[in-house]
NUSEMAR-412216 format. One record per residue (C-alpha): residue in three letters; y negated, z negated, x. Coordinates in steps of 0.05 Angstrom, whole numbers. Example, Ala and Ser with C-alpha at 12.3 -4.5 7.8 and 13.67 -1.06 7.14 Angstrom:
! NUSEMAR-412216
SITE    aa       yy       zz       xx
SITE   Ala       90     -156      246
SITE   Ser       21     -143      273
END
This chain:
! NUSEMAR-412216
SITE    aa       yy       zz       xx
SITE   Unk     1253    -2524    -1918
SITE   Unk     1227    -2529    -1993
SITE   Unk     1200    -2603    -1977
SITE   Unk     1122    -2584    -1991
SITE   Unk     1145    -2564    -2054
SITE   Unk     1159    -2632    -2076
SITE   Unk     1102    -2664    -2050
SITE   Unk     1049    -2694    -2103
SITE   Unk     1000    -2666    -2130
SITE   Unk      931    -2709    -2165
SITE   Unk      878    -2678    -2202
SITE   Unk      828    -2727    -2244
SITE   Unk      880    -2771    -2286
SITE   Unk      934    -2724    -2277
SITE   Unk      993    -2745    -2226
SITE   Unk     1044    -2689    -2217
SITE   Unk     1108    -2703    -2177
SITE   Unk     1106    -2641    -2139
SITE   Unk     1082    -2572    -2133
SITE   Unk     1129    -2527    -2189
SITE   Unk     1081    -2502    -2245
SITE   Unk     1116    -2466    -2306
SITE   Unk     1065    -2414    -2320
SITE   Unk     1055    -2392    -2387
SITE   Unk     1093    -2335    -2423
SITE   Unk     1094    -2320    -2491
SITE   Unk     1155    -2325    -2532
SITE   Unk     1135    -2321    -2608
SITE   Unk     1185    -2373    -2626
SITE   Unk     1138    -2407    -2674
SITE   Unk     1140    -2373    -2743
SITE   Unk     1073    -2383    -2780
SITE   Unk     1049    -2407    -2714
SITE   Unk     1081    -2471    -2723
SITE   Unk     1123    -2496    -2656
SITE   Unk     1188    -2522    -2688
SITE   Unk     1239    -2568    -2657
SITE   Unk     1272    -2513    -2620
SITE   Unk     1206    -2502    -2583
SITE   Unk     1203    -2578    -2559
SITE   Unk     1270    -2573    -2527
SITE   Unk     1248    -2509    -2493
SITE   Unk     1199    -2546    -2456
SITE   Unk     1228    -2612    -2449
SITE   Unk     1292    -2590    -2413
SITE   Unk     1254    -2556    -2367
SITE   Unk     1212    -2610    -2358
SITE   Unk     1270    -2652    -2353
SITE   Unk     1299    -2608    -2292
SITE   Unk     1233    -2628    -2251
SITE   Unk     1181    -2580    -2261
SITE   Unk     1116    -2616    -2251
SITE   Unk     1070    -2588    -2294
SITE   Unk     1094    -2534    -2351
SITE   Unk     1032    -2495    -2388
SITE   Unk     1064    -2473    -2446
SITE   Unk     1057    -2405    -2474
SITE   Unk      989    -2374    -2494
SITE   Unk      965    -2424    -2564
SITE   Unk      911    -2395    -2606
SITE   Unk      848    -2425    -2619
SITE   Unk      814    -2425    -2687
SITE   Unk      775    -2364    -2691
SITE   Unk      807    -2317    -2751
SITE   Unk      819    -2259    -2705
SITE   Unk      853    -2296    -2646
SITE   Unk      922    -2287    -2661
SITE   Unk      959    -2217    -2659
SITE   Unk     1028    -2252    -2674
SITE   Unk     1040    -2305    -2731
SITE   Unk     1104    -2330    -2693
SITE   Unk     1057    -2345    -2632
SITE   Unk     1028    -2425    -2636
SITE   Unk      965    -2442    -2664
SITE   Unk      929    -2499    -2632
SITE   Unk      888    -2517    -2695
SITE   Unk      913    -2532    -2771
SITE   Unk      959    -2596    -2786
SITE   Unk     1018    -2564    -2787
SITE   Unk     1016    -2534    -2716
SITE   Unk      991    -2599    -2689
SITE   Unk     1045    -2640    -2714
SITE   Unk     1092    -2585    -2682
SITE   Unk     1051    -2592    -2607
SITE   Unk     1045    -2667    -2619
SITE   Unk     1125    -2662    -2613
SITE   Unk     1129    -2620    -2562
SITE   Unk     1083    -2663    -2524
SITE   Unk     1123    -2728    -2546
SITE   Unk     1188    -2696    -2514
SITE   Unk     1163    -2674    -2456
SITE   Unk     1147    -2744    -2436
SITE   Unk     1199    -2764    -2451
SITE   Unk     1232    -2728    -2402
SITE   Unk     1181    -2747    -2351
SITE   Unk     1140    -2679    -2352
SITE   Unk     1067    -2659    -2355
SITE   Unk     1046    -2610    -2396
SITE   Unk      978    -2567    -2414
SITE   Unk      964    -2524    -2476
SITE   Unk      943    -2449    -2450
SITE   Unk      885    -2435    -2504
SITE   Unk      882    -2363    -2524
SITE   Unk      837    -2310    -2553
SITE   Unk      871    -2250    -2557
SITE   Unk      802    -2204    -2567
SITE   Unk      815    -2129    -2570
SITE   Unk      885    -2127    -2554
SITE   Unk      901    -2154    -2632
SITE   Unk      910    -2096    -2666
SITE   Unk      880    -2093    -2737
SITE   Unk      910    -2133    -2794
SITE   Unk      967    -2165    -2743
SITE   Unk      962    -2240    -2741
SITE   Unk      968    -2309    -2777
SITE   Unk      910    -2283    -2806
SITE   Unk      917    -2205    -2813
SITE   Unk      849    -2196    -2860
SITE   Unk      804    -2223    -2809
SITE   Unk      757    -2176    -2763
SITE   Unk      778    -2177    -2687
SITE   Unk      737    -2197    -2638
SITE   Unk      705    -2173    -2580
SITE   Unk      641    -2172    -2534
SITE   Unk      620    -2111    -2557
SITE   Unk      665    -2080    -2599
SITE   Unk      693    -2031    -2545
SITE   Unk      753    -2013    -2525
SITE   Unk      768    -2005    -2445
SITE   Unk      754    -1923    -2454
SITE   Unk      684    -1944    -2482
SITE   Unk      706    -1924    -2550
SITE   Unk      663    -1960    -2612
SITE   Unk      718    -1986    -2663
SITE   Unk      698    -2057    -2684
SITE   Unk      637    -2096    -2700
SITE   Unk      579    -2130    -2643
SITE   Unk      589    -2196    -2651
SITE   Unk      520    -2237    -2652
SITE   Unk      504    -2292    -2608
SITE   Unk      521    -2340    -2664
SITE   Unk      583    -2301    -2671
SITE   Unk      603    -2311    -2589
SITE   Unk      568    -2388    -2603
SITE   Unk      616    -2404    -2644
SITE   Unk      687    -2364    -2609
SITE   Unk      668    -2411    -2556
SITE   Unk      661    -2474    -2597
SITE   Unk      729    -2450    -2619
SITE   Unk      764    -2468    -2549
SITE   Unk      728    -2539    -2543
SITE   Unk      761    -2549    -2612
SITE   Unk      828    -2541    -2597
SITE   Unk      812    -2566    -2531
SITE   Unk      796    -2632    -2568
SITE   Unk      858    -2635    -2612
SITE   Unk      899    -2627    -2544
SITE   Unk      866    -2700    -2515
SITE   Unk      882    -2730    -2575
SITE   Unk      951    -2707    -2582
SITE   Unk      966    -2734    -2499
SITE   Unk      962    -2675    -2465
SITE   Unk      963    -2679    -2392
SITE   Unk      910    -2622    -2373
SITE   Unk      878    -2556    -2411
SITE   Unk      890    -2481    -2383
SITE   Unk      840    -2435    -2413
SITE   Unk      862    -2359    -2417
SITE   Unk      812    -2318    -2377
SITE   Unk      866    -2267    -2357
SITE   Unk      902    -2210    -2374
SITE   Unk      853    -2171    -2420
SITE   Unk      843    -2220    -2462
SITE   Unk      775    -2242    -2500
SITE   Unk      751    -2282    -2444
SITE   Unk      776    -2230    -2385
SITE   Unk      741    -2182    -2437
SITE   Unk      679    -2204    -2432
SITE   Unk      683    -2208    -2353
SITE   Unk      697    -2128    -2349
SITE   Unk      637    -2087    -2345
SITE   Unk      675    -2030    -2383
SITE   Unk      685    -2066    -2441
SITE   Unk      615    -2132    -2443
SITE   Unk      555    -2079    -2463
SITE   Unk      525    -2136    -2483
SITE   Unk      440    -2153    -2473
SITE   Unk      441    -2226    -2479
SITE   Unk      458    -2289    -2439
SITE   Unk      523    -2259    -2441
SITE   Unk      515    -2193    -2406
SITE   Unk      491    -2159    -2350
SITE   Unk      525    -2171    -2279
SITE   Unk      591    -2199    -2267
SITE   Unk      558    -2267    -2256
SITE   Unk      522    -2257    -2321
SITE   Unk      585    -2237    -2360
SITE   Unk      622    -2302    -2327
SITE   Unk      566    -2335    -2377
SITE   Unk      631    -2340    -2434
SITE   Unk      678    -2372    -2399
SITE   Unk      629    -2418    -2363
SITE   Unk      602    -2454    -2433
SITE   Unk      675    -2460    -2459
SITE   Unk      689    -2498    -2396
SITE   Unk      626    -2537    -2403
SITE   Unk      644    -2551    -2484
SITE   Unk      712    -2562    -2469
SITE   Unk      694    -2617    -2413
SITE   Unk      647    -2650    -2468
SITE   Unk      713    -2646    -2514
SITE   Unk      763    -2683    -2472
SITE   Unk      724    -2731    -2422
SITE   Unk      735    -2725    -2357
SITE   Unk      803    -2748    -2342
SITE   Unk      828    -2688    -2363
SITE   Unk      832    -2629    -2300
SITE   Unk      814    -2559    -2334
SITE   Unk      847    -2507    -2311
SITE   Unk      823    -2427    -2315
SITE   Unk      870    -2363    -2305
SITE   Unk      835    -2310    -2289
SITE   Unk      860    -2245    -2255
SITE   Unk      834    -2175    -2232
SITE   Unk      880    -2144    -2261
SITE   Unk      882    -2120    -2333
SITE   Unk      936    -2098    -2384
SITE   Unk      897    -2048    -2395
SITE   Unk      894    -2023    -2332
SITE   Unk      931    -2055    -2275
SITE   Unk      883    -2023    -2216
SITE   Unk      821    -2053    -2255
SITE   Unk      781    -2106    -2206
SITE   Unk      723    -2150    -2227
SITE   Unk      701    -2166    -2149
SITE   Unk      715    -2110    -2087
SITE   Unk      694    -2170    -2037
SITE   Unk      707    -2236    -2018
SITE   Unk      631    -2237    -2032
SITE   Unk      632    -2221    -2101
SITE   Unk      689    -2264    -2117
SITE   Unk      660    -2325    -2087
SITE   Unk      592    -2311    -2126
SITE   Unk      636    -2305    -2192
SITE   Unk      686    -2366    -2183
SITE   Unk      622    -2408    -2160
SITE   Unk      593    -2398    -2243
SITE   Unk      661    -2441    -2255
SITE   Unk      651    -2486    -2207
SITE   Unk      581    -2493    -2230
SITE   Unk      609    -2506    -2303
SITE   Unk      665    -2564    -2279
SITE   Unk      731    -2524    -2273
SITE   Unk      785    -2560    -2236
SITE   Unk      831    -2513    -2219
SITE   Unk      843    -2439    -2212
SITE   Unk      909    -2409    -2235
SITE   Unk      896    -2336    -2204
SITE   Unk      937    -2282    -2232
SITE   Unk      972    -2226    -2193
SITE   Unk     1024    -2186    -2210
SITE   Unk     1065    -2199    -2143
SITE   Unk     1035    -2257    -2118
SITE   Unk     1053    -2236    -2034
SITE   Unk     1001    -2177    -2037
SITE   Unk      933    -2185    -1997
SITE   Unk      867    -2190    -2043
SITE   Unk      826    -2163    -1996
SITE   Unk      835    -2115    -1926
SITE   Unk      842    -2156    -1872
SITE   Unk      867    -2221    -1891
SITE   Unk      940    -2229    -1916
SITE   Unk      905    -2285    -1958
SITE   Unk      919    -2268    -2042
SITE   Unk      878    -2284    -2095
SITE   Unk      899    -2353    -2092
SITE   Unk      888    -2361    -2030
SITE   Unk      823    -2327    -2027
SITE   Unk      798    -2364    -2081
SITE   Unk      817    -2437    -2050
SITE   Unk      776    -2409    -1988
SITE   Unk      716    -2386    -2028
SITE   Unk      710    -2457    -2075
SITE   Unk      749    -2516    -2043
SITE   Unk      781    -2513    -2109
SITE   Unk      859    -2533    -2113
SITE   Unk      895    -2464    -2137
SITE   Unk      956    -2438    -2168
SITE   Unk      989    -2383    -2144
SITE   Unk     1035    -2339    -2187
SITE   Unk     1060    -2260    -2194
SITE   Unk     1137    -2259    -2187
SITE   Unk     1160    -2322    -2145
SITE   Unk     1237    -2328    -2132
SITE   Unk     1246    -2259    -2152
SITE   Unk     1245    -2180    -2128
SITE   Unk     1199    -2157    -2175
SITE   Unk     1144    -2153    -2221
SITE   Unk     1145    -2180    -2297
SITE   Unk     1135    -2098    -2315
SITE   Unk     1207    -2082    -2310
SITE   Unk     1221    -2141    -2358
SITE   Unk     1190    -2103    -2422
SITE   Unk     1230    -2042    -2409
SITE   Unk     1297    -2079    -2401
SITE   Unk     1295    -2083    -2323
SITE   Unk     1325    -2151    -2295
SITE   Unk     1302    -2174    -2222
SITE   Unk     1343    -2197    -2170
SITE   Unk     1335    -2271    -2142
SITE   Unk     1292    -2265    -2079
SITE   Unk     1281    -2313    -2021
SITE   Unk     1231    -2368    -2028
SITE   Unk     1208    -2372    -1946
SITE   Unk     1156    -2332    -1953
SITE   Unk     1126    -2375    -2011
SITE   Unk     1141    -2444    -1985
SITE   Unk     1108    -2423    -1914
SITE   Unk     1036    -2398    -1951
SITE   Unk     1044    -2471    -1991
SITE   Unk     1054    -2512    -1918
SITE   Unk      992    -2473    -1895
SITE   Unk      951    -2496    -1953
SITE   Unk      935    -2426    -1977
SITE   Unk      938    -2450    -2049
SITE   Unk      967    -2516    -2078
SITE   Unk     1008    -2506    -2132
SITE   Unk     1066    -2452    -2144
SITE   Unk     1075    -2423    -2223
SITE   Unk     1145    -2399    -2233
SITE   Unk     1148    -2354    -2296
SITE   Unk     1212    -2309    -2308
SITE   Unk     1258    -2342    -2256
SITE   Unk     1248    -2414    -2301
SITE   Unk     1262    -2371    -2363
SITE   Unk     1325    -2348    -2339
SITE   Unk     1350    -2416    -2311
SITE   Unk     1319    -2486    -2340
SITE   Unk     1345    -2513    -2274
SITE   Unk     1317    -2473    -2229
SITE   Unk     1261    -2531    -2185
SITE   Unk     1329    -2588    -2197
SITE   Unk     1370    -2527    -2156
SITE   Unk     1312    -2514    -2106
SITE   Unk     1302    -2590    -2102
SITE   Unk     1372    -2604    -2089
SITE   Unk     1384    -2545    -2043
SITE   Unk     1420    -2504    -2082
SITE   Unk     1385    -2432    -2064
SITE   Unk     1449    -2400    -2071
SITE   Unk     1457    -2417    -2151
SITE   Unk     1398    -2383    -2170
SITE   Unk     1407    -2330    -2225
SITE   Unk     1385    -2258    -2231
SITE   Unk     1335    -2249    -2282
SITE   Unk     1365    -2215    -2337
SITE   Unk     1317    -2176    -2385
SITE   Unk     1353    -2202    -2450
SITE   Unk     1332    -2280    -2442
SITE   Unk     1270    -2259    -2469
SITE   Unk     1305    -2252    -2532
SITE   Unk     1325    -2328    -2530
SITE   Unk     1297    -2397    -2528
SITE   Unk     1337    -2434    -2489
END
């Protein structure tokens, strides 16, 4: 029954043994944004319990507002890179793959928070998502050089032996920021329509690939959703999202890890197709799907204490043996249980755990 799931998967140089993805979810773990020993093992027994590909937690890049947590990873500065080179090291070891998720955290970092709590946050346009003015319009130069920031840490990830990049285009974030016509007021290259706005994202792709060759696959999360408001959408159509997702195409993005909240919702009326699936149609792109596999709800619950009950995995292994989507992200379930693809694998349903609020309060 879960055999698809263990088929390979290729993309460019990378060879994954089958179709389990640990998505990325923060942990702040990393104290002065350095990921200590503790952090390797994290990954590598997970990666050791045969999960394909892991994409660790959300890694800053080296802009001076794009952390709002100093015990969340930097992907720049010696110190930090000695701690990923590790993590990297042991995850091989083990027989894993593994991608850095690179990370601006734009005008969700709240003022003086940070590894660098001086520094000015930035934004498109120095709006919030209620149109409110409250930090400085960054120049071109400015948004020049935030993207010359990814294809720098992008470049420190190929030489340290990582497997793949994800770049964070979800969630709110700078990049989803500059996507969402609420908060991109902007009048050059960079705004305007939501093809226009996809501008960003499109030249860090486009730097990154000239970072890290091109046997590296690039991956980009994006999602319509936003923390600051779950109901926002960036395309209404299967029109408007295949006119967006073509501008990474255009740019040399490999995959697309698309972002819903409970991953067996339609995108659009009449189709039970998701966003994943959707987005595989529109681009011929291999996808990730993710939003609350193996369990019985959505990650909201989590951050209030909630736990979620383990849920049946038919409904996500039948979409995967239709080839709506290609890959399968598993986010609290793994967090709960470092086992959890060895008990799939081995048919061992029955052994998989609740998901209990309180491991993210450990880093096991």
């Amino acid at each position: 029954m879960t055999s698809s799931l263990f088929q390979p998967f290729s993309c460019r140089g990378m060879q994954l043994p089958n179709r389990i993805v640990m998505a990325p979810m923060t942990r702040s773990f990393s104290p002065d944004g350095v990921p200590g020993e503790d952090v390797a093992a994290y990954y590598q027994r997970r990666a050791a319990a045969d999960v394909g590909l892991l994409i660790t937690e959300g890694t800053t890049v080296d802009r001076p507002g794009a952390s709002s947590d100093a015990k969340v990873p930097l992907f720049h500065g010696q110190a930090s890179l000695d701690g990923w080179s590790e993590v990297c090291q042991q995850v091989h070891k083990a027989g894993g793959k593994i991608a850095p998720q690179l990370w601006h955290t734009g005008m969700t970092r709240k003022p003086g928070t940070g590894i660098s709590p001086e520094a000015e946050t930035d934004s498109p346009s120095g709006l919030t998502h209620t149109g409110k003015l409250v930090a400085n319009v960054p120049s071109t130069q400015e948004v020049e050089d935030m993207v010359a920031s990814f294809a720098r840490s992008a470049g420190h990830a190929a030489k340290l032996g990582f497997d793949a990049i994800e770049i964070h285009g979800a969630h709110g974030y700078l990049i989803d920021e500059f996507f969402w016509e609420v908060m991109n007021a902007r009048e050059d290259r960079y705004g305007g329509g939501l093809d226009e706005r996809a501008k960003f994202a499109a030249e860090i792709i486009s730097e990154c690939r000239r970072a890290i060759g091109n046997d590296m696959p690039i991956i980009l999360r994006f999602s319509q959703w936003k923390q600051q408001d779950f109901n926002a959408r960036l395309a209404e159509t299967p029109q408007q999202l295949e006119s967006f997702l073509r501008v990474f195409v255009d740019a040399g993005v490999d995959i697309l890890h698309c972002s819903q909240r409970r991953y067996w919702e339609p995108e659009f009326a009449g189709s039970e197709l998701n966003l994943a699936g959707w987005a595989k149609k529109l681009t011929g792109l291999p996808t990730i799907t993710v939003g609350s596999v193996g369990l019985s709800s959505d990650f909201i619950g989590a951050f209030m204490g909630e736990g979620s009950k383990a849920a049946s995995l038919d409904d996500i292994i039948e979409r995967l043996d239709k080839g709506e989507f290609d890959l399968v992200a598993i986010g609290r379930a793994l967090l709960q249980d470092p086992l959890w693809a060895q008990k799939v694998k081995q048919g061992r349903q029955n052994e998989l755990a609740n998901y209990d609020a309180g491991a993210l309060a450990t880093l096991y």
